[in-house]
C-alpha positions as YAML, in Angstrom:
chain: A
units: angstrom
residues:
- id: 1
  name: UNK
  ca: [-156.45, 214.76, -30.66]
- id: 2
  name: UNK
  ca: [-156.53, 211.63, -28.57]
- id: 3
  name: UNK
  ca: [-160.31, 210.99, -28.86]
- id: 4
  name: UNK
  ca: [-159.43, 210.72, -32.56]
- id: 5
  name: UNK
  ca: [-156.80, 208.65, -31.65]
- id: 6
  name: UNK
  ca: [-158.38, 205.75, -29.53]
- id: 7
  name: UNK
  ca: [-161.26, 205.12, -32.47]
- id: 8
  name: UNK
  ca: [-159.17, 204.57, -34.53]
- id: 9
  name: UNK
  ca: [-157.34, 202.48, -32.88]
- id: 10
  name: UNK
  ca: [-160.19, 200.84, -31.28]
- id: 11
  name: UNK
  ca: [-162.12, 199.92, -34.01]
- id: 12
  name: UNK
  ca: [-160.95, 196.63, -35.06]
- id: 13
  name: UNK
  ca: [-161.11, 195.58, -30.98]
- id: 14
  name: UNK
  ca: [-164.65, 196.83, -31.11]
- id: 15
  name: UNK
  ca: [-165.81, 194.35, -33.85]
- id: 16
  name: UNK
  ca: [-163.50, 191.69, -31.88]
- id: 17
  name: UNK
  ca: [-165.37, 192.28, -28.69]
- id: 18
  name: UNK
  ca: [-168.69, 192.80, -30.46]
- id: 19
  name: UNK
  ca: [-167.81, 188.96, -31.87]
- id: 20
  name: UNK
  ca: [-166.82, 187.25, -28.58]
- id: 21
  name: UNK
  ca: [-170.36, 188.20, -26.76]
- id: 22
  name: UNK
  ca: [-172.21, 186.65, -30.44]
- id: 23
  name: UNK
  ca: [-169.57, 183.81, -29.68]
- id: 24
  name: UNK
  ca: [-170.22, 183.46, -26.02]
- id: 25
  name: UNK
  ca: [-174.37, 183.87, -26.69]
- id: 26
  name: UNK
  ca: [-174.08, 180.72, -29.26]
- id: 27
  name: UNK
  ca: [-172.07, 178.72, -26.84]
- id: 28
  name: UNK
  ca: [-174.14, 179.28, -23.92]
- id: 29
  name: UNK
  ca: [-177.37, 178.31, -26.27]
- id: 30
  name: UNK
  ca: [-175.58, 175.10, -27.70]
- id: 31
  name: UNK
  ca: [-174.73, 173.98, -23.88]
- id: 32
  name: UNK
  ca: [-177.94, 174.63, -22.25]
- id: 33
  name: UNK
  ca: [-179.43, 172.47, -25.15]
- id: 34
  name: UNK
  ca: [-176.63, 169.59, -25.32]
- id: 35
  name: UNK
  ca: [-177.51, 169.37, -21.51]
- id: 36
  name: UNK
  ca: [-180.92, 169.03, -22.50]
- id: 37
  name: UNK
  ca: [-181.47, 166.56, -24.82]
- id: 38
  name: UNK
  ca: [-178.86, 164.31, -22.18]
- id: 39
  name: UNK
  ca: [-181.62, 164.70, -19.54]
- id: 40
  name: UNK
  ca: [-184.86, 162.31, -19.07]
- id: 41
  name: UNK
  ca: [-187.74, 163.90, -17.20]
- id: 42
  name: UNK
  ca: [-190.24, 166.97, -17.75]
- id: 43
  name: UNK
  ca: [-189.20, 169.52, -19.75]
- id: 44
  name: UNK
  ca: [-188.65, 172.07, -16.85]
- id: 45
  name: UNK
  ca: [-186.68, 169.27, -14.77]
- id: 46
  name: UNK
  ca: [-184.80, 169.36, -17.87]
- id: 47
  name: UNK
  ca: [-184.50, 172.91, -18.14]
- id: 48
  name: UNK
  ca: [-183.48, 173.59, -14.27]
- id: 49
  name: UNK
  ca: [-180.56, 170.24, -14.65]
- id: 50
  name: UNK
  ca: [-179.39, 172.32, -17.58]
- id: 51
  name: UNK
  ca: [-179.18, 175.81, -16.08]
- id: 52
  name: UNK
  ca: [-176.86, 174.06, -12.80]
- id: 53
  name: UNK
  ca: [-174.84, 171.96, -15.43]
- id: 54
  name: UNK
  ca: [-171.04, 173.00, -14.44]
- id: 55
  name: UNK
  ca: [-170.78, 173.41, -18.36]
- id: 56
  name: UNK
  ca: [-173.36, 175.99, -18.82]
- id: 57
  name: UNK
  ca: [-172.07, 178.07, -15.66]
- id: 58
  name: UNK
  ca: [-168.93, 178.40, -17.31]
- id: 59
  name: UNK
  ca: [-170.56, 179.19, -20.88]
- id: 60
  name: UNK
  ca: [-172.65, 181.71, -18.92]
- id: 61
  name: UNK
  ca: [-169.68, 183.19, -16.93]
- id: 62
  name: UNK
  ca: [-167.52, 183.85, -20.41]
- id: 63
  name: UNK
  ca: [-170.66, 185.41, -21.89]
- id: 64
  name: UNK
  ca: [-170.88, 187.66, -18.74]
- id: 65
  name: UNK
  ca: [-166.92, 188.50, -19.11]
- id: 66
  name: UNK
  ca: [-167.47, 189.07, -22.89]
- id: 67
  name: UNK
  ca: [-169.86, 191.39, -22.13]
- id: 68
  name: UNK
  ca: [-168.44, 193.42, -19.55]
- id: 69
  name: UNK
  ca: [-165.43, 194.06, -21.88]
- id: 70
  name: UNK
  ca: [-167.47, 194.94, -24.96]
- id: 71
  name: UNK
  ca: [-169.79, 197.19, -23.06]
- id: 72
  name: UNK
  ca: [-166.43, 198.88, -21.69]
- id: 73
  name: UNK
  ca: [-164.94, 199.41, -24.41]
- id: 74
  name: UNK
  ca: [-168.42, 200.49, -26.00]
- id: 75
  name: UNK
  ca: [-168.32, 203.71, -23.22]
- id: 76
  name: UNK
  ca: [-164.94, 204.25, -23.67]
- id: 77
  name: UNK
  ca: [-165.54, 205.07, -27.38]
- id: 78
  name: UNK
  ca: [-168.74, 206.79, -26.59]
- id: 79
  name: UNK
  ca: [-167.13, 209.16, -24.36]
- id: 80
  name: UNK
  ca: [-164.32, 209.97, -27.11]
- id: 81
  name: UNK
  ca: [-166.99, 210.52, -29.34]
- id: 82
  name: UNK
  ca: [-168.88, 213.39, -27.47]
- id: 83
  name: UNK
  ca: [-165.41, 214.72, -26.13]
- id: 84
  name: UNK
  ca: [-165.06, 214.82, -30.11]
- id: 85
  name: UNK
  ca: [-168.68, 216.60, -30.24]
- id: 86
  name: UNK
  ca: [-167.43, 218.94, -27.13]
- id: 87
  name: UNK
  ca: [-164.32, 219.91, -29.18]
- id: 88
  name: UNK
  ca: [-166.03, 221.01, -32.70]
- id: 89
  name: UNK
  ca: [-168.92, 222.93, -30.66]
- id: 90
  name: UNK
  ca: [-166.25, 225.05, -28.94]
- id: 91
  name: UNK
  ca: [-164.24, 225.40, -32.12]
- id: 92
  name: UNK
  ca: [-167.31, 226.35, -34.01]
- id: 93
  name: UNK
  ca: [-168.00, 229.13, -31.16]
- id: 94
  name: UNK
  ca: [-164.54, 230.05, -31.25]
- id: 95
  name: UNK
  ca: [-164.81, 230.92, -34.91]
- id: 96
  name: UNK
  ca: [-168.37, 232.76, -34.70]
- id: 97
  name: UNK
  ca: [-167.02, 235.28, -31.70]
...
């Protein structure tokens, strides 16, 4: 069965994926506060210098990207999973009739 198939073969680039957004969430933290502590001024002059930093765009941008292809691949194996479901409820009816 090819729902089978793909978790299996998807788990390890599940936990990869799963990784890269914890990855991407860490670097976007560690920018947005290296920016920070650079910066003189009020703490939300700070704040806004550090969300427009070119750095923390492109931390935020791989975090976005991360995301996208761990939430894919998320539905991907959620819909092999209830085509799984789909298959062992008509099986099951199969049997009883």
């Amino acid at each position: 069965m090819n729902a089978m198939t793909y978790l299996a073969e998807t788990d390890e680039s599940y936990a990869l994926a799963k990784a890269d957004v914890l990855r991407a969430e860490i670097i976007c933290k560690r920018s947005r506060a290296r920016v920070f502590i650079g910066e003189s001024g009020a703490v939300e002059l700070k704040k806004a210098k550090a969300e427009t930093f070119p750095e923390v765009i492109r931390a935020d941008e791989e975090y976005c990207n991360a995301t996208l292809e761990f939430e894919t691949l998320k539905a991907k194996r959620s819909r092999a999973e209830i085509l799984i479901d789909v298959y062992r409820t008509l099986e099951a009816s199969r049997r009883k009739a």
